[in-house]
C-alpha positions in Angstrom: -1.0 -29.7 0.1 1.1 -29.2 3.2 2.4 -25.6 4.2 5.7 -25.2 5.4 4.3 -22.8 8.0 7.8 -22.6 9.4 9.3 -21.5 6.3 6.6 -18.9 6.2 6.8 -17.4 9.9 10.7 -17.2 9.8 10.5 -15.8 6.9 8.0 -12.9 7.7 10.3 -12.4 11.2 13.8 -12.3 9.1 12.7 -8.9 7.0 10.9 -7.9 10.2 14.0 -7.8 12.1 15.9 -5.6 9.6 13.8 -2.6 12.1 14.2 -4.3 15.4 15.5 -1.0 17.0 12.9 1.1 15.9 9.2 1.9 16.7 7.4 -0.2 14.1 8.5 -1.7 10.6 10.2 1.2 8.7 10.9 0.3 5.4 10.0 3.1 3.3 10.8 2.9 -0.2 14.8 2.8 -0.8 15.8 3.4 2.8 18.3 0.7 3.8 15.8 -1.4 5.7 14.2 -1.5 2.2 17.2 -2.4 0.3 17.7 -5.5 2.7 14.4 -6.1 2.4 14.5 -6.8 -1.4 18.0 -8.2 -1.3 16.8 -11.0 1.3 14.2 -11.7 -1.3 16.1 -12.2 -4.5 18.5 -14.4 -2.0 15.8 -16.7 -1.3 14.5 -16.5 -5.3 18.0 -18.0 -5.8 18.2 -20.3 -2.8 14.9 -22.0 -5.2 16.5 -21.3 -8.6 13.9 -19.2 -9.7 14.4 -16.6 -12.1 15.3 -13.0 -11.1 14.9 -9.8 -12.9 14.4 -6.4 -11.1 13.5 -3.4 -12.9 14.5 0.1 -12.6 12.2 1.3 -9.8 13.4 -1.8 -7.5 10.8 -4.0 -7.9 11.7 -7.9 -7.7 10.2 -10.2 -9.9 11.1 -14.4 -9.4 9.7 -16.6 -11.7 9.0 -20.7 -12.2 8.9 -20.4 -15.7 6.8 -22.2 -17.1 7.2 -25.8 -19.2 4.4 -25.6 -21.8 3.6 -21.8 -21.9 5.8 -19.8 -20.4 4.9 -17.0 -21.8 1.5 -16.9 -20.2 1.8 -15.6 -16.4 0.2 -16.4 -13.2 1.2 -13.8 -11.2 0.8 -13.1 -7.4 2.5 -10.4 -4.8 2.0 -7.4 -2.8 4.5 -4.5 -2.2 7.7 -4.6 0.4 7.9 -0.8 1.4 5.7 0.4 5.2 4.5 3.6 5.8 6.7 4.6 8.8 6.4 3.2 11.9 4.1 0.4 10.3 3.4 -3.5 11.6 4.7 -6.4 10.5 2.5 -7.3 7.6 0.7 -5.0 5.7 2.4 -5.9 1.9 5.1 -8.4 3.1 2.4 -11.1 3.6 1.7 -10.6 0.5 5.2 -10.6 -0.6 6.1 -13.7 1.6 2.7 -15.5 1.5 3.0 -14.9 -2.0 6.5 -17.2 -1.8 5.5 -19.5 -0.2 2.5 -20.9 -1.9 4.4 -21.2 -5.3 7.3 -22.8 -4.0 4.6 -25.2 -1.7 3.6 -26.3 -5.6 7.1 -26.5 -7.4 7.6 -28.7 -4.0 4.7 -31.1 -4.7 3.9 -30.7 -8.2 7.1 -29.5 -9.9 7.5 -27.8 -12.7 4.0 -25.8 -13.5 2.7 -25.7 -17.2 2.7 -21.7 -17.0 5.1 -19.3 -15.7 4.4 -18.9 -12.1 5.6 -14.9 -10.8 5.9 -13.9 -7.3 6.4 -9.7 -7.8 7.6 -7.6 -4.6 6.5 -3.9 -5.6 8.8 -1.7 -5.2 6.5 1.0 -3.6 2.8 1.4 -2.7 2.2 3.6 0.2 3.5 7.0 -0.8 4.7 7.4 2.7 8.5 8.8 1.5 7.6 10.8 -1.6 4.4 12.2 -2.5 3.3 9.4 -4.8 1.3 6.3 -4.6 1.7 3.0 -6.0 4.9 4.2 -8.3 6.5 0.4 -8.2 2.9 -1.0 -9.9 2.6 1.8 -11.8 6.1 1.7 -13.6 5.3 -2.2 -14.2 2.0 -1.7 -15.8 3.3 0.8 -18.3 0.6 3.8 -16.9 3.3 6.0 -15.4 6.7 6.9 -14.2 7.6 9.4 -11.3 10.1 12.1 -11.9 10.7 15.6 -10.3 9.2 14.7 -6.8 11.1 15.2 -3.3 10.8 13.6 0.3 11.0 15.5 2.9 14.5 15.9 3.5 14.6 17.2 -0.2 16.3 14.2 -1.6 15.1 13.3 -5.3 12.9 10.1 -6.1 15.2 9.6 -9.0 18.8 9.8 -6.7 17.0 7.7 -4.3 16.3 5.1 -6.8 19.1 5.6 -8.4 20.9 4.4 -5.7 18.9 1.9 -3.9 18.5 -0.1 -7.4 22.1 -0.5 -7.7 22.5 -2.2 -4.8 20.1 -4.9 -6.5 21.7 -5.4 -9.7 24.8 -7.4 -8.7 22.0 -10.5 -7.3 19.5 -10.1 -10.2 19.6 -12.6 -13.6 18.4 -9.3 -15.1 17.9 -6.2 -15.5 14.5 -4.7 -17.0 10.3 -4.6 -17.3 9.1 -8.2 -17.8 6.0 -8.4 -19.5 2.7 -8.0 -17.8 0.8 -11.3 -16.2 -2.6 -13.3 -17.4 -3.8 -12.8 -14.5 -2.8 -11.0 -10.8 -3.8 -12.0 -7.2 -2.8 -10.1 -4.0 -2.6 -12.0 -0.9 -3.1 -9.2 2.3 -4.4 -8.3 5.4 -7.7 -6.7 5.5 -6.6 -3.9 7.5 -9.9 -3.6 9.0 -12.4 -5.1 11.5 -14.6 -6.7 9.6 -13.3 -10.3 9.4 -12.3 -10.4 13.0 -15.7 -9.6 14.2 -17.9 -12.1 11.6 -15.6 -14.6 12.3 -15.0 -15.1 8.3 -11.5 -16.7 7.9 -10.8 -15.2 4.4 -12.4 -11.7 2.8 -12.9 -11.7 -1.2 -12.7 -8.6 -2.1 -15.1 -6.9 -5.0 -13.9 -3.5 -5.7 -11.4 -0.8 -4.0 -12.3 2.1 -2.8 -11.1 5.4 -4.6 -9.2 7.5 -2.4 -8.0 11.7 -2.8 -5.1 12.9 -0.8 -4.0 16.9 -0.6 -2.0 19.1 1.3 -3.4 22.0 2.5 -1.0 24.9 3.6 -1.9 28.0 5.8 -0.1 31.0 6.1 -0.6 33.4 8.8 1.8 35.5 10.2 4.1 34.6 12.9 4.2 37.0 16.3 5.1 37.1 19.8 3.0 35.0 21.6 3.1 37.8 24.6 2.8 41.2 23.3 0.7 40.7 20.5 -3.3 41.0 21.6 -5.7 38.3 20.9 -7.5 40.3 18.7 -4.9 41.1 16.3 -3.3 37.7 15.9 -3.1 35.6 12.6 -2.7 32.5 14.4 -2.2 29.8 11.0 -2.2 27.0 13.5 -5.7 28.1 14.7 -7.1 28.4 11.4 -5.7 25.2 10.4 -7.8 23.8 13.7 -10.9 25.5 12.4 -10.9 24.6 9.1 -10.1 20.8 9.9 -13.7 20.9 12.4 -15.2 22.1 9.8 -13.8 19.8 6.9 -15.0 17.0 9.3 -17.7 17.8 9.5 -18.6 17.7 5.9 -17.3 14.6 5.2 -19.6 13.0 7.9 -22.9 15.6 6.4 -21.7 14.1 2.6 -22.1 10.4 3.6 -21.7 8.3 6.7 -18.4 6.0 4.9 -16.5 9.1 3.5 -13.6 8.4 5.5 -11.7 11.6 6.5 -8.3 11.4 7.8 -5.2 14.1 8.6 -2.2 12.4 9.5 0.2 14.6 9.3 0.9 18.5 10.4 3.7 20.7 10.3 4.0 23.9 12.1 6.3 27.0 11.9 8.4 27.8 13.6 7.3 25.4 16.6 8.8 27.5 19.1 6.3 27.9 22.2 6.4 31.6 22.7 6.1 32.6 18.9 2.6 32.5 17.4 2.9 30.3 14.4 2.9 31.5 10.7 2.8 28.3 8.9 0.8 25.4 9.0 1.2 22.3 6.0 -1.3 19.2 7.3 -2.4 16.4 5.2 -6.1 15.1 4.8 -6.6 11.6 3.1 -10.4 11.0 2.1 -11.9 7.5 0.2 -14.6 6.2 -0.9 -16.4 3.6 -3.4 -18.4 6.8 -5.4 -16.0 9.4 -7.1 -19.2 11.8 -7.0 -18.6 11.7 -3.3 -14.8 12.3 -3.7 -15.5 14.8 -6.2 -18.0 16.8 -4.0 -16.2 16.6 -1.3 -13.2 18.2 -2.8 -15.3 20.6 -4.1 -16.5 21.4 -0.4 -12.9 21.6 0.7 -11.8 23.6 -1.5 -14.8 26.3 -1.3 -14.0 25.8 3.1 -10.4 27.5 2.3 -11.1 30.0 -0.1 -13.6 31.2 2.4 -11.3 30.8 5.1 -8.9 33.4 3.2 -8.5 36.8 4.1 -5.8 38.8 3.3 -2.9 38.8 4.4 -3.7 34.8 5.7 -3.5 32.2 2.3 -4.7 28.8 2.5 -3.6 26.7 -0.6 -4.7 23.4 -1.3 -2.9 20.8 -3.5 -4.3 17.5 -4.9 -1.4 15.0 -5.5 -3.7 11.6 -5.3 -6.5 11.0 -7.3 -7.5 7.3 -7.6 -10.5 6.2 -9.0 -12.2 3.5 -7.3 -11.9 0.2 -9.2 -13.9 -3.1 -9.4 -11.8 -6.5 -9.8 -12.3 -9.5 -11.6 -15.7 -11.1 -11.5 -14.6 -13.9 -12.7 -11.8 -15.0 -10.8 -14.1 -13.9 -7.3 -16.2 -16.5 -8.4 -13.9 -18.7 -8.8 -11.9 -18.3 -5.5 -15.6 -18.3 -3.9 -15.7 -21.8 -5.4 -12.0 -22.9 -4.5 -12.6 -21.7 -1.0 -15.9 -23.7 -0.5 -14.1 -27.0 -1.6 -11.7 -26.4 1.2 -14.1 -25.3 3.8 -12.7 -21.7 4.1 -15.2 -19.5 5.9 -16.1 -16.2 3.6 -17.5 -13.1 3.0 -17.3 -10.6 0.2 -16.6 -7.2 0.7 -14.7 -3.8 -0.7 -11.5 -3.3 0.3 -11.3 0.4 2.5 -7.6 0.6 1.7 -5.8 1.3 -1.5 -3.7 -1.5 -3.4 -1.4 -2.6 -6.0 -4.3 -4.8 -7.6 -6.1 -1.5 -8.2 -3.2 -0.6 -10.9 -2.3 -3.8 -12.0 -6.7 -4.3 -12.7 -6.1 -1.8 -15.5 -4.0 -4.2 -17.5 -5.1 -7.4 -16.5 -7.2 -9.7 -14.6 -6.9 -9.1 -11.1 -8.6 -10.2 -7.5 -7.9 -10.2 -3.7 -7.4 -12.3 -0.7 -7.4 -11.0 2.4 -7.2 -12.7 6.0 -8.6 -10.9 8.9 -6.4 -8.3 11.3 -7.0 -8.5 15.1 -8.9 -5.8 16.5 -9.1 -4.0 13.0 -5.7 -2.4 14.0 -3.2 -1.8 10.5 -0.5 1.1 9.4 0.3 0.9 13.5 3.0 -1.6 15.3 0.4 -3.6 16.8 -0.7 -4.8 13.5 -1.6 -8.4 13.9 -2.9 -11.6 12.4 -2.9 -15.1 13.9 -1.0 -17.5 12.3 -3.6 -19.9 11.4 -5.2 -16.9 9.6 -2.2 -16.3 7.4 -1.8 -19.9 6.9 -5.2 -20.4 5.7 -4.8 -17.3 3.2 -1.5 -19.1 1.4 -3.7 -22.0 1.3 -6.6 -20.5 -0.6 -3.8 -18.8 -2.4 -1.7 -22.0 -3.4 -5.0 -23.6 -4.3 -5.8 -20.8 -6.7 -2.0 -20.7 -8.1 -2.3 -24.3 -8.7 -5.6 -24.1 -10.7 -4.4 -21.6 -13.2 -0.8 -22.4 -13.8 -1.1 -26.5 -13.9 
């Protein structure tokens, strides 16, 4: 089957350019690059009279329903929100690869036998609000966030609130459609492995768990002149400490412990004023939860030690996902489907967290990834060449057309 590799590019460059004049794609979850985002897809889900519902967290379902069984669903999608300042395909390629394979069959095959679902999650990254994955989450029936906060103290639920009625006037419905027979996510791998074996596509096996916290030190804040070395409680400096030392933990507990803080917050920020508060992030993964679970155990011990009145350190868990094996089944068979359309390979476990980690808890579920140049991802110079992505609707489509015809 052809692929309208037109179709596909423009595509990916229209809901790019909605954050032309920034630094990156920024399309956190219900910000109005988001909303355009999700509004451009439902316009092109009607452009090919599929069927659109869209559910109370803003996640966009279109569906080929199905002519035999279309109550048995072959789904496929990714998630449309970036963390900020993100490139130009982690989740929309997904989204839009996603697309374009199923309408490459209605094209060429018409209708399919089962209901064919592209699903644009509302929200993976947990880059706005301190929650992950709350659009796949709210789909698969496992949980619903409430009482959360970004940064600027607006509410996830007034957020949402507001974003998702800006969807309803273009949707057929309103509401939680029922879950799929089986899921696939089409994405970039986000790493360098691909590039550097020279693998066109990545199956992946299993997803790494992953633990996130935010760790906040209070010292006390003093002039940064008159107050003696000795007798300062200098939060940023402790933070700096205890980060060396958390390091260097995760690299003593095992070699692919990954060990990450991203973000840090110091107050009051002011040059000549020694600061009294410090909030940074640390983001750790790996495929063993005794690993995660002893290094949070290590972390946790490294800031009560680092305690002494009057200087607090408090630590706060708000990610805990467990890492999760996919389908066996449908790896093999994408191995197979791959094979007869002499795709390059390789297995391997996917370092980031995805929507097919939830949606593997309530049904069938594998990956596809293509490969990202120079390993680069969550940055604007994300890239992948087109013949990369082209390949990875193919594999995709091929898959899609196997189950659902």
């Amino acid at each position: 089957m052809p692929i309208k590799t037109d179709q596909l590019n423009n595509r990916l460059t229209t809901i790019n350019q909605f954050s032309k004049n920034e630094v990156g794609q920024n399309r956190l979850v219900y910000s109005p690059n988001w909303v355009k985002g999700q509004k451009q897809l439902i316009s092109w889900g009607n452009q090919a009279e599929m069927t659109i519902t869209v559910d109370t967290y803003g996640t966009v379902y279109l569906d080929v329903i199905g002519s035999q069984s279309p109550d048995i669903i072959i789904a496929t999608g990714s998630h449309m929100d970036t963390v900020a300042h993100g490139g130009p395909y982690d989740g929309l390629y997904g989204v839009i690869g996603g697309l374009q394979a199923i309408l490459n069959l209605v094209r060429t095959f018409d209708q399919p036998k089962k209901t064919l679902r592209l699903i644009s999650f509302s929200e993976e990254e947990g880059s706005r609000f301190p929650a992950t994955f709350s659009g796949s989450k709210h789909y698969a029936r496992i949980q619903n966030v409430t009482g959360i906060k970004d940064q600027s103290g607006i509410a996830f639920d007034t957020a949402r609130q507001k974003a998702v009625s800006k969807l309803k006037e273009a949707a057929d419905e309103m509401g939680l459609p029922n879950i799929p027979s089986t899921f696939t996510e089409l994405h970039i791998e986000q790493g360098p492995r691909l590039i550097e074996s020279h693998c066109q596509i990545g199956l992946v096996t299993s997803i790494v768990g992953q633990r996130r916290f935010t760790v906040t030190v209070n010292g006390i804040a003093n002039h940064a002149g008159t107050t003696p070395m000795t007798d300062r409680l200098d939060a940023l400096q402790i933070a700096i400490v205890l980060i060396s030392h958390l390091k260097a933990i995760a690299a003593e507990i095992s070699p692919q412990l990954t060990f990450t803080v991203g973000e840090c917050h110091v107050w009051p920020n002011t040059s000549n004023v020694i600061p009294g508060k410090v909030i940074f992030s640390i983001d750790t993964r790996h495929v063993s939860d005794t690993t995660l679970n002893l290094f949070e155990n290590r972390l946790r011990d490294e800031a009560q030690k680092a305690s002494n009145s009057p200087v607090s350190i408090t630590v706060n868990r708000w990610v805990a996902d467990h890492p999760t094996q996919l389908d066996n089944g449908m790896l093999t068979r994408n191995k197979q489907l791959a094979n007869n359309l002499g795709i390059s390979y390789q297995t391997l476990a996917s370092g980031a967290g995805h929507d097919s980690e939830i949606m593997s808890k309530v049904t069938k579920t594998t990956m596809i990834f293509v490969p990202s140049i120079d390993g680069i991802s969550h940055a604007p110079q994300e890239n992948t060449s087109d013949t990369d992505l082209h390949t990875g609707v193919k594999l995709l489509q091929e898959s899609l057309r196997e189950q659902a015809y």
